[in-house]
DOSELUM-542764 format. One record per residue: residue in one letter; x, y, z of N, C-alpha, C in turn. Coordinates in steps of 0.05 Angstrom, whole numbers, padded with zeros to 5 digits, always signed. Atoms other than C-alpha are relative to their C-alpha. Example, Ala and Ser with C-alpha at 12.3 -4.5 7.8 and 13.67 -1.06 7.14 Angstrom:
// DOSELUM-542764
a+00018-00024+00000+00246-00090+00156+00018+00024+00000;s-00016-00024-00001+00273-00021+00143-00015+00022+00014;
// end
This chain:
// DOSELUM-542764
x+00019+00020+00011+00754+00692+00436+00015-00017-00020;x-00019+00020+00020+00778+00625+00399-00017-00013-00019;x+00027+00006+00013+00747+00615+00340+00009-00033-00005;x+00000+00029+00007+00738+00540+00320+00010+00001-00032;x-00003+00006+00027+00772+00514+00257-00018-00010-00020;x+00020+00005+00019+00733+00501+00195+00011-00023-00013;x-00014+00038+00020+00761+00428+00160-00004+00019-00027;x-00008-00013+00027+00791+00452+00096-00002+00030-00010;x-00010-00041-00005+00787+00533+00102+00016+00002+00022;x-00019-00010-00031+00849+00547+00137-00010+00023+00011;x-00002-00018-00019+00844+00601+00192+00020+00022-00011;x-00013-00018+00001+00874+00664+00181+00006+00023+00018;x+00005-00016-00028+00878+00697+00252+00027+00021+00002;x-00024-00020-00011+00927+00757+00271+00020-00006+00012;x-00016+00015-00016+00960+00713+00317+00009-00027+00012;x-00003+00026+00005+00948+00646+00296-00008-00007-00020;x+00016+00005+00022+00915+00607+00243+00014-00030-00014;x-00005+00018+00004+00933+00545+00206+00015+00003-00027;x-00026+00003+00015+01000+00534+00154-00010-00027-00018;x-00002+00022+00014+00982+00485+00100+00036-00014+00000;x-00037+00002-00004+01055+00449+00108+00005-00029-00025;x-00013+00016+00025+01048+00386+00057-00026-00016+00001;x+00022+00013+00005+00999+00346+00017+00001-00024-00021;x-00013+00019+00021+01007+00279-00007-00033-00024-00007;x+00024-00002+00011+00953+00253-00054+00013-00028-00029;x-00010+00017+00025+00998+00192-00106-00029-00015-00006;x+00017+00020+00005+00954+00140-00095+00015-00020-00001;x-00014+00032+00003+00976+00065-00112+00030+00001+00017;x-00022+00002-00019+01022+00067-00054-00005-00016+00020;x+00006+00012-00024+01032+00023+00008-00002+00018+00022;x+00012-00022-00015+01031+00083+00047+00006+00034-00006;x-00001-00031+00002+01033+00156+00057+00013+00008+00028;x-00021-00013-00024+01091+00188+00106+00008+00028-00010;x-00006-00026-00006+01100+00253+00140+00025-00005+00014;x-00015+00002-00011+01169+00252+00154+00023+00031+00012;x-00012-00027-00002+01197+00314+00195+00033-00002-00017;x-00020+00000+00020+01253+00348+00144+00008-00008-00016;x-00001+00005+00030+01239+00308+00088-00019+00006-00017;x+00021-00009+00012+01205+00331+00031-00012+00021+00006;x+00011-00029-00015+01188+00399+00061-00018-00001+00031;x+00028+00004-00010+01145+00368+00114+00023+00006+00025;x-00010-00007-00020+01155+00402+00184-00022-00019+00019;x+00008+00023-00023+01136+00357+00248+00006+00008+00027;x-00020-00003-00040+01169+00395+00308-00015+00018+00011;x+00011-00027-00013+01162+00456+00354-00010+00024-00014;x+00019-00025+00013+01150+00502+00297-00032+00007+00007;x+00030-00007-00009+01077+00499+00313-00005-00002+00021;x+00014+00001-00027+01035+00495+00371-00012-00035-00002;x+00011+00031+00004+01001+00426+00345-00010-00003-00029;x-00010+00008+00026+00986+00397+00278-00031-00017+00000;x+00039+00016+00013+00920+00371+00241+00004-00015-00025;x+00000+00027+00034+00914+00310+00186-00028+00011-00012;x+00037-00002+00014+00857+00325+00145+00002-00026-00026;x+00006+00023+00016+00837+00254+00111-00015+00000-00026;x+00029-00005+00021+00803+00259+00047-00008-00023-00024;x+00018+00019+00023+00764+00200+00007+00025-00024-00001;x-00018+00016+00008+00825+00144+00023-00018-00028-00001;x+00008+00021+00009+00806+00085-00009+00014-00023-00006;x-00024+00024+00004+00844+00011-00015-00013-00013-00016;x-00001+00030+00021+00862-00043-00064-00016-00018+00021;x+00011+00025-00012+00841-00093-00020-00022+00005+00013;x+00031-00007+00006+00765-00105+00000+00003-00004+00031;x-00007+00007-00026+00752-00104+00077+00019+00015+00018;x-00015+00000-00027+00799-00071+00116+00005+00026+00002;x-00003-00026-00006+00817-00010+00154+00021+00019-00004;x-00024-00017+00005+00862+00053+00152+00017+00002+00024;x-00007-00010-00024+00911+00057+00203+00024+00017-00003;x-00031-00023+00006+00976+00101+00227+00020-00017+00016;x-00023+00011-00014+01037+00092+00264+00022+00023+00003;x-00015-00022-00012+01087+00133+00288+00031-00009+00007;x-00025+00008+00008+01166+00138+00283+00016+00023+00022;x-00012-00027-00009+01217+00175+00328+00031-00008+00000;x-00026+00012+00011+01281+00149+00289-00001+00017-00031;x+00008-00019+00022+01259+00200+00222-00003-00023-00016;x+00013+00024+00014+01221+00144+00190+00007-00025-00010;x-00017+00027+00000+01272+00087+00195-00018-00017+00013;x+00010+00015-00010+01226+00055+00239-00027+00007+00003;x+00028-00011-00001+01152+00063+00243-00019-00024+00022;x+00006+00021-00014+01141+00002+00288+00002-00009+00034;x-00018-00006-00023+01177+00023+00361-00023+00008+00017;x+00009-00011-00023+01127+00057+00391-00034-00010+00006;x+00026+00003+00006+01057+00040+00421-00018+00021+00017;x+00018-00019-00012+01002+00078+00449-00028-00018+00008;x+00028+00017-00012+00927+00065+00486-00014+00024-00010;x+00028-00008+00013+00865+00076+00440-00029+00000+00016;x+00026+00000-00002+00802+00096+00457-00026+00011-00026;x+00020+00001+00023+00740+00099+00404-00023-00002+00006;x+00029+00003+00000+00668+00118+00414-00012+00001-00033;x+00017+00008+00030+00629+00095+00350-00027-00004-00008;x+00029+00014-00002+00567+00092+00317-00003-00014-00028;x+00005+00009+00025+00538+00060+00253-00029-00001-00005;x+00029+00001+00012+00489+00053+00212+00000-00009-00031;x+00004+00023+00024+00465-00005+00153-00008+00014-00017;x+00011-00011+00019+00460+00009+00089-00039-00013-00011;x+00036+00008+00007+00391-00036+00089-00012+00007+00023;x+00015-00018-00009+00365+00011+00131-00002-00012+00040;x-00002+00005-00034+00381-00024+00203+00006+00017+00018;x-00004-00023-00021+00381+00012+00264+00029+00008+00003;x-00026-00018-00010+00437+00064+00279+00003-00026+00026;x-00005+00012-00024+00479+00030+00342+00023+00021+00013;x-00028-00019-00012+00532+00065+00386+00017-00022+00009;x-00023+00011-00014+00590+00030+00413+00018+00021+00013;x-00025-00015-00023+00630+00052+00469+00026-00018+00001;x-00011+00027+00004+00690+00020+00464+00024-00004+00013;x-00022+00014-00029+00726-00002+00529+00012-00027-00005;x-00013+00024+00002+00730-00069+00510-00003-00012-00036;x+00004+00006+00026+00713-00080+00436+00020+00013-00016;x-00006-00009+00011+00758-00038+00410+00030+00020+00015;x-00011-00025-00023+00793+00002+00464+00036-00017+00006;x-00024+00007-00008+00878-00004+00483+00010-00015-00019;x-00014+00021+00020+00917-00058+00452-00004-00028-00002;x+00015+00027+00000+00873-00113+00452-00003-00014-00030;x+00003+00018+00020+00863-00173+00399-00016+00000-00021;x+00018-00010+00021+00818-00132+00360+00016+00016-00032;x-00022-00019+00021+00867-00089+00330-00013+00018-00017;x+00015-00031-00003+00830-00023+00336+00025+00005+00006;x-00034-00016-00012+00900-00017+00372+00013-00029+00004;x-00016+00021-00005+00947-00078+00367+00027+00012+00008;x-00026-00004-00012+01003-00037+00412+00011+00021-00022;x-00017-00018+00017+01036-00002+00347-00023+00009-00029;x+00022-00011+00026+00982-00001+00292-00026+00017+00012;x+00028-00006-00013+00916+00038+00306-00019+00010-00020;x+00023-00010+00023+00853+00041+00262-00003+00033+00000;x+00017-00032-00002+00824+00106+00247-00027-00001-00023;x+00033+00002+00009+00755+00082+00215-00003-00033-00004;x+00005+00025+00004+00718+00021+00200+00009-00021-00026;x-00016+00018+00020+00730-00039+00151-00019+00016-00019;x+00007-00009+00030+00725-00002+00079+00000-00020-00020;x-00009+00012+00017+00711-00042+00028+00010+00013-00028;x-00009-00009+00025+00743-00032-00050-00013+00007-00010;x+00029-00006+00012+00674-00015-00080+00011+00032-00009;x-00015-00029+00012+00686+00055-00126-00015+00020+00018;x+00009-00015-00017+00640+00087-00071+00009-00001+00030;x-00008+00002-00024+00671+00066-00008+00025+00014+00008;x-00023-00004-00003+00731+00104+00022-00009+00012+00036;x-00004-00007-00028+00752+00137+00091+00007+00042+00009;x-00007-00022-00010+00750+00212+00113-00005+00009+00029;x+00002-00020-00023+00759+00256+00168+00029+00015+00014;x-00018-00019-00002+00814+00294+00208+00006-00013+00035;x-00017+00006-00023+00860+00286+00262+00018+00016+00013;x-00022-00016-00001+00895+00332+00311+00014-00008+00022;x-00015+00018-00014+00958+00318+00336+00006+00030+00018;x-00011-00019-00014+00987+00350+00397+00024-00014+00007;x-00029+00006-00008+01061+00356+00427+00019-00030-00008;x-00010+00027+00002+01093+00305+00384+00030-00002-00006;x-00027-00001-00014+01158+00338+00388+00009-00002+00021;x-00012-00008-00029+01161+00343+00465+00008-00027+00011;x-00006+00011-00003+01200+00306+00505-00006-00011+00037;x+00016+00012-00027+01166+00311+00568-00029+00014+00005;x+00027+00006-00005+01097+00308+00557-00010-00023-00017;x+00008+00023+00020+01061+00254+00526-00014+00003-00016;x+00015+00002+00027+01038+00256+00451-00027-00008+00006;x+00022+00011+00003+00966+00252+00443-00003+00008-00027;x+00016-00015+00026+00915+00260+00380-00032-00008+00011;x+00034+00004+00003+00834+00261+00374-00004+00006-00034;x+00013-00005+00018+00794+00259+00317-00022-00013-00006;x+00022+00011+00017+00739+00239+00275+00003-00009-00014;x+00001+00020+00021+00736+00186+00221-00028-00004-00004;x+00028+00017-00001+00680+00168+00183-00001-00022-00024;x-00005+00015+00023+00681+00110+00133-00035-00021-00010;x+00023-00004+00022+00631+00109+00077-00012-00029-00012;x-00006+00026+00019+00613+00041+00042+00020-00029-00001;x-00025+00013-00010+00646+00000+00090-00014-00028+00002;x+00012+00034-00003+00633-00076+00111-00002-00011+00022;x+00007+00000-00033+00606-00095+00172+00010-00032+00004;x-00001+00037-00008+00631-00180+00166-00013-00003-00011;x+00029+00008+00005+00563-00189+00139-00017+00006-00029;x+00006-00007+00018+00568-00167+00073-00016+00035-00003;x+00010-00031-00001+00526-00101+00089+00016+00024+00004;x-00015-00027+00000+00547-00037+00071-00011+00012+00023;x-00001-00004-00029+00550+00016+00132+00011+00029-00008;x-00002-00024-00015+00556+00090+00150+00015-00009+00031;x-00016+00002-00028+00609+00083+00201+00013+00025+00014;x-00007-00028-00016+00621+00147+00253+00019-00002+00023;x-00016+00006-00017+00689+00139+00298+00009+00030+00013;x-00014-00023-00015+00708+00194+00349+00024-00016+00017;x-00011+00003-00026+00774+00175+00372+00026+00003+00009;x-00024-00012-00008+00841+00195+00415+00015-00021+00002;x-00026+00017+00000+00910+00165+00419+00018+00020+00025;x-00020-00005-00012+00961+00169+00476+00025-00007-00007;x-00023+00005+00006+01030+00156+00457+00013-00005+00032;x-00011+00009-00025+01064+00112+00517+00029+00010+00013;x-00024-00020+00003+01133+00152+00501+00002+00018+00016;x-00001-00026-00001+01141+00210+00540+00031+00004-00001;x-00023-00006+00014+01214+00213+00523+00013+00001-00024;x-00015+00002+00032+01221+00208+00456-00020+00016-00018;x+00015-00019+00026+01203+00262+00402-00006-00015-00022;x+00008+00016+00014+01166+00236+00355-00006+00008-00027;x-00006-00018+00021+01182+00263+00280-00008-00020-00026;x+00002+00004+00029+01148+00221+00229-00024-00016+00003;x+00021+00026-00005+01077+00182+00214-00007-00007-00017;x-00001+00023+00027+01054+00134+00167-00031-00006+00003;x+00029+00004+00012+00982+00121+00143+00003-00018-00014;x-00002+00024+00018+00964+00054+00116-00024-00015-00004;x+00018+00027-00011+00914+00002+00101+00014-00022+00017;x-00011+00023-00008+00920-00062+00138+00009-00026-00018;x-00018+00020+00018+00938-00097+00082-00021+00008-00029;x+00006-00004+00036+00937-00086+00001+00016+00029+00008;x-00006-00029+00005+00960-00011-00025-00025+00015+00006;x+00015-00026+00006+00929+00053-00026-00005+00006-00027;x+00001-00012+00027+00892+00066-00091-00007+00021-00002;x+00003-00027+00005+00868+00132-00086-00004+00019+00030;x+00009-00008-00028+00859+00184-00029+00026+00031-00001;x-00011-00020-00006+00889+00247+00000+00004+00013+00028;x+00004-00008-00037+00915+00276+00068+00013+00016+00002;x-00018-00017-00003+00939+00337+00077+00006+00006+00029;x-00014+00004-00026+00984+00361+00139-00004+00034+00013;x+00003-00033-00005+00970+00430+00172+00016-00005+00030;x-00010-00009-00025+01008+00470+00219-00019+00017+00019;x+00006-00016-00013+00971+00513+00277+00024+00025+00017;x-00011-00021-00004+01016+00576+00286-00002+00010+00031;x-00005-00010-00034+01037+00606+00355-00019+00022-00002;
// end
């Protein structure tokens, strides 16, 4: 029997369980990188697969989303590689407007002009604004992003709090969504968390291992 992980109580199983491996929490930064073998942070085959846990990231600048990126040069480059997004979403107004869902094949979906996925960048929640109540959580798990012949994926959940819909209205924003990495030959040993523009003023993401 497999038990399901709990977000923020690691697992402690006999023959698996989850390795806190690094936790980076400055703040006023332009981003936040996991780069395998620097800084203690492991990225390879040691594990089986690997979980982001997002907690309360919040930006300088008003408007805009969190995204990642991915490096398989040990963080010399973070710009090389792209991948195809998918994102089912829902929302919901802070003046009390109806919940909506979005499916998002074309609004949001691949590497389209939206830049949910512009090819190398990829959101992972809605536009946050700067407001001292707005920020971005949830969790992300990555699979095989050492291997060299299979293709990197991730899934997760995002949900961003006090965000901005264009329209001035705040928003309950709910994103379920996976990443392919287009690579299947290249190991991929470092990733990068960012707004789309301004710094990071406050926030936290720690990096877990899942144990063989």
């Amino acid at each position: 029997m497999v038990n399901a992980p709990y977000i923020g109580r690691p697992l402690r199983e006999p023959n698996g369980g989850l390795d806190l491996i690094k936790t980076l929490d400055s703040g006023s930064a332009a981003s936040y990188e996991f780069v395998n073998g620097s800084n203690d942070v492991v990225l390879d085959a040691t594990y089986r697969h690997y979980l982001f846990e997002i907690i309360a990231m919040h930006p300088v600048t008003n408007g805009v989303p969190l995204r990642w990126q991915w490096s398989k040069d040990g963080g010399s480059s973070f710009s090389a590689l792209a991948a195809n997004t998918h994102v089912t979403s829902s929302e919901h107004g802070e003046d009390n407007t109806p919940a909506q869902a979005r499916n998002a094949t074309n609004y949001y979906s691949g590497q389209n002009a939206w830049a949910w996925a512009s090819g190398t960048s990829h959101n992972l929640g809605g536009y946050v604004s700067n407001d001292a109540d707005s920020c971005v959580s949830g969790f992300l798990h990555w699979f095989s992003p050492y291997s060299t012949n299979r293709l990197p994926m991730a899934w997760g959940r995002i949900n961003t709090s006090g965000g901005d819909d264009g329209a001035n209205n705040p928003w309950l924003f709910h994103a379920h969504t996976a990443n392919i990495i287009d690579e299947q030959n290249e190991a991929i040993d470092g990733v990068k968390f960012f707004f789309s523009s301004g710094n990071i003023d406050t926030g936290t993401i720690k990096l877990y291992g899942y144990r063989y």
